[in-house]
C-alpha positions as CSV (number, residue, x, y, z in Angstrom):
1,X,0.0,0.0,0.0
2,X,2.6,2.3,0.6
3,X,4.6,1.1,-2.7
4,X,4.5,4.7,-5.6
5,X,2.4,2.7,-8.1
6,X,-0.2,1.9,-5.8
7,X,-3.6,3.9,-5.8
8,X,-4.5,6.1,-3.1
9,X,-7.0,4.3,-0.2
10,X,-9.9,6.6,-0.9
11,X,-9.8,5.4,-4.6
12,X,-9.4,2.0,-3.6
13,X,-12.5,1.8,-1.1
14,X,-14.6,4.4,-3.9
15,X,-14.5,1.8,-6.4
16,X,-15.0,-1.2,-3.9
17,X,-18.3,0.6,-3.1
18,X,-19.4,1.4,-6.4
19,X,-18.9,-2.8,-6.8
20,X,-21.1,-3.3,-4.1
21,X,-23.6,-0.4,-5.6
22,X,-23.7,-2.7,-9.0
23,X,-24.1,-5.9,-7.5
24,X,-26.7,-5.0,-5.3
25,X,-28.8,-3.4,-8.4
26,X,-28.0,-7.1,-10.2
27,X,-31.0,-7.7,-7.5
28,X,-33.4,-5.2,-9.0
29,X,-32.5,-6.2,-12.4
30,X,-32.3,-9.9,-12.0
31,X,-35.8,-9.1,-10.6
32,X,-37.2,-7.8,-13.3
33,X,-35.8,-10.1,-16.0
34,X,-37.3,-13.1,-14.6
35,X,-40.5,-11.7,-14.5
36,X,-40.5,-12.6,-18.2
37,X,-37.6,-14.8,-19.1
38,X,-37.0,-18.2,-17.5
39,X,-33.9,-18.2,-15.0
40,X,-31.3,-20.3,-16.3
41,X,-32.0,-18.1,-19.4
42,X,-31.4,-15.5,-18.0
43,X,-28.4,-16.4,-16.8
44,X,-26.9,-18.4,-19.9
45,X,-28.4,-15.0,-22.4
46,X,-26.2,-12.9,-19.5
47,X,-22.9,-14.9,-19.2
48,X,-22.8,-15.3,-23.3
49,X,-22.8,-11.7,-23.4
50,X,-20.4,-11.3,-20.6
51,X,-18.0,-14.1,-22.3
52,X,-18.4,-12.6,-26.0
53,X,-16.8,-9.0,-24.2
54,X,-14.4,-10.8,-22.3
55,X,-12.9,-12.5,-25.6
56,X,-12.7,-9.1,-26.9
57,X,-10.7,-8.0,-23.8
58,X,-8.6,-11.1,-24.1
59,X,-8.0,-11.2,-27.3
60,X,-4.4,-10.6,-27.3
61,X,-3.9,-12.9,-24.6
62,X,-5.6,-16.0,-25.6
63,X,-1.8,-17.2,-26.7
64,X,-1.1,-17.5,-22.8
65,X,-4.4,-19.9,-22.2
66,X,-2.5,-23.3,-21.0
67,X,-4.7,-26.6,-19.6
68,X,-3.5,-25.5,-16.0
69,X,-5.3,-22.1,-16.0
70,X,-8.0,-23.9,-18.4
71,X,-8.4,-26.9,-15.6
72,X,-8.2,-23.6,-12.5
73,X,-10.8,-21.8,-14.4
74,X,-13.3,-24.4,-15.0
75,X,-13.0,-25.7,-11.4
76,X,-13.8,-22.3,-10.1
77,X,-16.2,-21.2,-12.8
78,X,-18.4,-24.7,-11.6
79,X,-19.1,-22.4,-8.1
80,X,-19.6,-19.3,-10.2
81,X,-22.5,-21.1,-12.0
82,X,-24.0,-22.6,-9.4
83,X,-23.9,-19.2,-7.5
84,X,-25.4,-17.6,-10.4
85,X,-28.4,-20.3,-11.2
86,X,-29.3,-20.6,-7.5
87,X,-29.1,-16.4,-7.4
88,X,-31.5,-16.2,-10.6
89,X,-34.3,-18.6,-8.8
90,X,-34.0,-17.7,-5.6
91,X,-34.5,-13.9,-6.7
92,X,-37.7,-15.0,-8.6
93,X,-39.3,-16.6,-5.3
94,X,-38.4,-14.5,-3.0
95,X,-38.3,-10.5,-2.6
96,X,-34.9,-8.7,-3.3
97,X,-34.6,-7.7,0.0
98,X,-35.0,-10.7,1.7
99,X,-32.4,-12.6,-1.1
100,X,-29.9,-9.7,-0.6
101,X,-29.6,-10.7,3.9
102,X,-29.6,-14.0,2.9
103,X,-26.6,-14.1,0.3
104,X,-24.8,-12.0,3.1
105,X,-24.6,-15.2,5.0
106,X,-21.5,-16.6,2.5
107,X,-19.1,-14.4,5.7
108,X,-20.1,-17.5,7.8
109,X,-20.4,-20.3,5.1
110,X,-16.4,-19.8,4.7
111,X,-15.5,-20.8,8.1
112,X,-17.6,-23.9,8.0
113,X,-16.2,-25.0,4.9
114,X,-12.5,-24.3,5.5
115,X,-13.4,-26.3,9.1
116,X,-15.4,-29.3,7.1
117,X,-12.2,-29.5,4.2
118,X,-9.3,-28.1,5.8
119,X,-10.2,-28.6,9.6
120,X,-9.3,-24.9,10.1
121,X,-10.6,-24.0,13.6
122,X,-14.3,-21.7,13.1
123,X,-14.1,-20.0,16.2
124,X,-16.3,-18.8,19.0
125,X,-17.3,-15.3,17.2
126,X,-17.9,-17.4,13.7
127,X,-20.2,-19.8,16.2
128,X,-21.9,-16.8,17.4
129,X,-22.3,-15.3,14.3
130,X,-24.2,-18.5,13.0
131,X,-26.3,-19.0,16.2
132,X,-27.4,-15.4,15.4
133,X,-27.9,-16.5,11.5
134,X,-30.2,-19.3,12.5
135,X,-32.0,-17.1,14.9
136,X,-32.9,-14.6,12.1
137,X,-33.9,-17.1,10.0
138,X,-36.5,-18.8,12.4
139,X,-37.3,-15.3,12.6
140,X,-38.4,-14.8,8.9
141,X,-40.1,-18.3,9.2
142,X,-42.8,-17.1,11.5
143,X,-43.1,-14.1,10.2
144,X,-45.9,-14.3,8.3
145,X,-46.1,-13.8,4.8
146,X,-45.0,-17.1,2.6
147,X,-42.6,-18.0,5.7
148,X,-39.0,-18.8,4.8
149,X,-40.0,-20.2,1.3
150,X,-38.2,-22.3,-1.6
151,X,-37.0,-18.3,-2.9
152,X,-35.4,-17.8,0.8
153,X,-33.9,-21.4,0.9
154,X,-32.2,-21.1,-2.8
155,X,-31.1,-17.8,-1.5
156,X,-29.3,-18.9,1.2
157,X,-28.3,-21.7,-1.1
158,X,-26.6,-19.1,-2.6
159,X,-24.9,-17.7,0.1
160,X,-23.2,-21.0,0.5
161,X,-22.1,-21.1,-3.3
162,X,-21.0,-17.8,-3.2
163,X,-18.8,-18.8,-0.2
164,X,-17.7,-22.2,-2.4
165,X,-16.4,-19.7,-5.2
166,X,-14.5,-17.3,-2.6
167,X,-12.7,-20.5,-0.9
168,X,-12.1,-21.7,-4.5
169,X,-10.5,-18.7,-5.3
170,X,-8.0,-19.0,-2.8
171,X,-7.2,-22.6,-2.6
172,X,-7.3,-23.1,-6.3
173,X,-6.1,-20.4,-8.1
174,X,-2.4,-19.9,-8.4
175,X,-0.5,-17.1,-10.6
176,X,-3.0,-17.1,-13.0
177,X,-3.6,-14.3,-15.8
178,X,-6.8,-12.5,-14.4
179,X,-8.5,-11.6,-16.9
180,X,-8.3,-15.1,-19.0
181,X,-9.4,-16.9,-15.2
182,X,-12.5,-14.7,-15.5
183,X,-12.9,-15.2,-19.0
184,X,-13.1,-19.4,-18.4
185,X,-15.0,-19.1,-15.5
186,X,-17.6,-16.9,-17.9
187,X,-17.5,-19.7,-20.7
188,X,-17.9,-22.3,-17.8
189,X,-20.8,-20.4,-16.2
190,X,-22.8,-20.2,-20.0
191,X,-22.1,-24.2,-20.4
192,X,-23.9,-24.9,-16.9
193,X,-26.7,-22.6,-17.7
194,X,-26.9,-24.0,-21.2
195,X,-27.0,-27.2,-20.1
196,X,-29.8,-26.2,-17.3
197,X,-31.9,-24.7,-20.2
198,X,-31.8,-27.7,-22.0
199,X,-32.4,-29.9,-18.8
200,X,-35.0,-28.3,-16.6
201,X,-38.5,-27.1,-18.4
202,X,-38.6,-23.6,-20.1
203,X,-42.0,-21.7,-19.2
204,X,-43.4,-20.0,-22.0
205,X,-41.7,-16.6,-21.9
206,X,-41.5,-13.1,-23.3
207,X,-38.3,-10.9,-24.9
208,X,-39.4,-7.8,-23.5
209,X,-37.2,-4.2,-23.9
210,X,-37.1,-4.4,-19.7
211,X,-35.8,-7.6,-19.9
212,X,-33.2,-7.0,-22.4
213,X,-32.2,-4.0,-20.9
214,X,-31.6,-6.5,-17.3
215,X,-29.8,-8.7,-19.4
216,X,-27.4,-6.3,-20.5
217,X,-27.1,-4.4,-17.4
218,X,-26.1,-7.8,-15.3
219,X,-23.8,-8.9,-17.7
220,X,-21.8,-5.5,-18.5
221,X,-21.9,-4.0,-14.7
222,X,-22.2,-6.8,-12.1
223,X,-20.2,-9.5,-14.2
224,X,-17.6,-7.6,-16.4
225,X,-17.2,-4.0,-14.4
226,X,-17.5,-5.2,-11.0
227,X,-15.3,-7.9,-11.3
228,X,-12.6,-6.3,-13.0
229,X,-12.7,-3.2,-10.5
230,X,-12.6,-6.4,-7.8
231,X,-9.6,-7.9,-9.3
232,X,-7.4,-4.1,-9.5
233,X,-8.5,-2.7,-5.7
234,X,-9.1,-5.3,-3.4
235,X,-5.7,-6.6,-3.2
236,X,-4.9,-2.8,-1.5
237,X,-7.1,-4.0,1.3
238,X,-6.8,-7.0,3.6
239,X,-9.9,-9.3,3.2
240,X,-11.9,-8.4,6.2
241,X,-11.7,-4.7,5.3
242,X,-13.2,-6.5,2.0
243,X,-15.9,-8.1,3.5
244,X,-16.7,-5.2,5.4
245,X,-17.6,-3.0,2.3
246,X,-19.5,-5.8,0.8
247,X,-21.7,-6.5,3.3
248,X,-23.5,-2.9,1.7
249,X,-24.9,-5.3,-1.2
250,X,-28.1,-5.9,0.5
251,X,-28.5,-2.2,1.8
252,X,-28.8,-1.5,-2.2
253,X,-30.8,-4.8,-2.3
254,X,-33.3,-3.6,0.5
255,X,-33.6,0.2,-0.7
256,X,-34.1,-1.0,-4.5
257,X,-36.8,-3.2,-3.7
258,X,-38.6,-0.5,-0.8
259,X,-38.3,2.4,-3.6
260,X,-38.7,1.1,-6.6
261,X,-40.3,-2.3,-6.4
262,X,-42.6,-1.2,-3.4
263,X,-41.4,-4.0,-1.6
264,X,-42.5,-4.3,2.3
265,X,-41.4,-6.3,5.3
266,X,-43.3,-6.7,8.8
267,X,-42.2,-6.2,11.9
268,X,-40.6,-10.0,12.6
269,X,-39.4,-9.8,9.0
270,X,-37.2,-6.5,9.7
271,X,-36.1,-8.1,12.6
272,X,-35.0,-11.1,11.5
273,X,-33.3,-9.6,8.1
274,X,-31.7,-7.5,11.2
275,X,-30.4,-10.0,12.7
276,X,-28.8,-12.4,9.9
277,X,-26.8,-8.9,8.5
278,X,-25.9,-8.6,12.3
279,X,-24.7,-11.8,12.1
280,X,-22.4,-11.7,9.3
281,X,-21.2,-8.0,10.2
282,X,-20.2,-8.9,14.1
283,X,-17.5,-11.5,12.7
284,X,-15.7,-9.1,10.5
285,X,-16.0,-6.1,12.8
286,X,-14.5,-8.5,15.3
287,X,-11.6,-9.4,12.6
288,X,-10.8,-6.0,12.0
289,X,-10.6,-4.8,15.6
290,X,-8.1,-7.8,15.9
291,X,-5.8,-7.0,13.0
292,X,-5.9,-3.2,14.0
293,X,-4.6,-4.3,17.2
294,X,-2.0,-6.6,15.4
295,X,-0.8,-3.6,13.0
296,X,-0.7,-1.4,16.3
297,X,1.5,-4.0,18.4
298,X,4.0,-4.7,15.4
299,X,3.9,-0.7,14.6
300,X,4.9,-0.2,18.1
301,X,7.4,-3.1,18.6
302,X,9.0,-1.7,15.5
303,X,9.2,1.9,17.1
């Protein structure tokens, strides 16, 4: 952070925001696309157009494409798809603002899964943090409405996929060209929702100009922008600062679908949402305090 080329922290955390801005209006969008289109089209018409303009970015590096980064990219891009299928139908049976506290629960996923493959040691905050995440959860299942339906548990679903793709990130990638990784993972994502169209049954279905327009929206901003902008700034910050600023994706979620979708939640509903982003946040603000603390001792021990 302090090396010349670096850019400075405000920049860094401006465009990690403006990520989070995107990808919490993919909720909105993906909202109103599968009003009309079927899900895993939707996704496979999104991640055709995403892979199309990453083979125009690549195009003068698809001489570096080797099996190893092919094999990397593939293995990660399985979790992308899966994340992105489960997003698509959990968004279409649940509301976005619901989907967007639910998909926040991937902060506590990781730990279980590093634990469960890697017997890495969870933790008493992590444990907390998920006793607090079921609370919320029982919560939104007696809270009247549709209780916690088959949208909320593909949602959370989700959340778990979402922290599959993170874990794979680390353990599997290695020093692997960026942009051709994304650009397998996009051509791996469009083959699992291919095959998903041609496997599950298509509802009859409408091309309308709103749903084109969510098409193209998820595919240029959420998928090509916001990973790119991921890829050149969060490396400046340590990957609980990360989660941190993420963990704003459902406050865009909940204020796109209270202002513009007219979207409502009870009483026990607010609560419970409360609760599950409480229970992701606690864990990183808990991570943070300790590596402030850790900066501060070496800081010190240096002076």
């Amino acid at each position: 952070m302090t090396s010349p080329t670096a850019p400075a922290m405000n920049r860094v955390y401006f465009f990690l925001v403006l990520t989070t801005f995107f990808w919490g209006g993919s909720f909105l969008f993906t909202k109103i696309g599968v009003a009309t289109i079927p899900p895993q089209l939707f996704v496979l018409t999104r991640f055709i157009l995403a892979t199309v303009i990453m083979l125009v970015v690549c195009s003068r590096r698809l001489g570096r494409l080797d099996s190893g980064t092919l094999f990397r990219g593939m293995a990660v891009g399985a979790a992308l798809g899966l994340t992105n299928l489960s997003f698509v139908f959990g968004i279409q049976g649940t509301s976005i603002s619901r989907a967007g506290i639910l998909n926040n629960l991937f902060v506590l996923f990781i730990p279980v899964i590093t634990k469960i493959v890697w017997r890495d040691r969870i933790g008493r905050v992590n444990m907390a943090g998920i006793a607090l995440a079921v609370t919320g959860i029982v919560l939104l299942a007696t809270g009247g409405g549709s209780g916690f339906n088959r949208g909320d548990l593909l949602s959370t679903f989700c959340a778990f996929m979402i922290a599959c793709h993170i874990v794979s990130v680390s353990k599997v990638l290695k020093d692997d060209d960026v942009f051709l990784i994304t650009l397998v993972q996009f051509a791996t994502v469009t083959l699992i929702a291919g095959a998903a169209t041609l496997l599950l049954p298509l509802r009859a279905f409408s091309v309308t100009t709103p749903a084109v327009m969510s098409i193209i929206y998820c595919a240029v901003f959420p998928t090509v922008f916001c990973f790119t902008l991921q890829n050149m700034y969060q490396r400046y910050v340590t990957p609980t600062r990360a989660g941190l600023i993420y963990t704003l994706d459902p406050v865009w979620s909940l204020i796109a679908g209270f202002s513009i979708l007219g979207e409502r939640l009870n009483s026990r509903e607010w609560l419970g949402c409360g609760i599950i982003f409480l229970a992701a946040l606690l864990p990183l603000l808990f991570r943070l305090s300790l590596e402030s603390r850790l900066i501060n001792f070496y800081v010190n021990r240096k002076g």
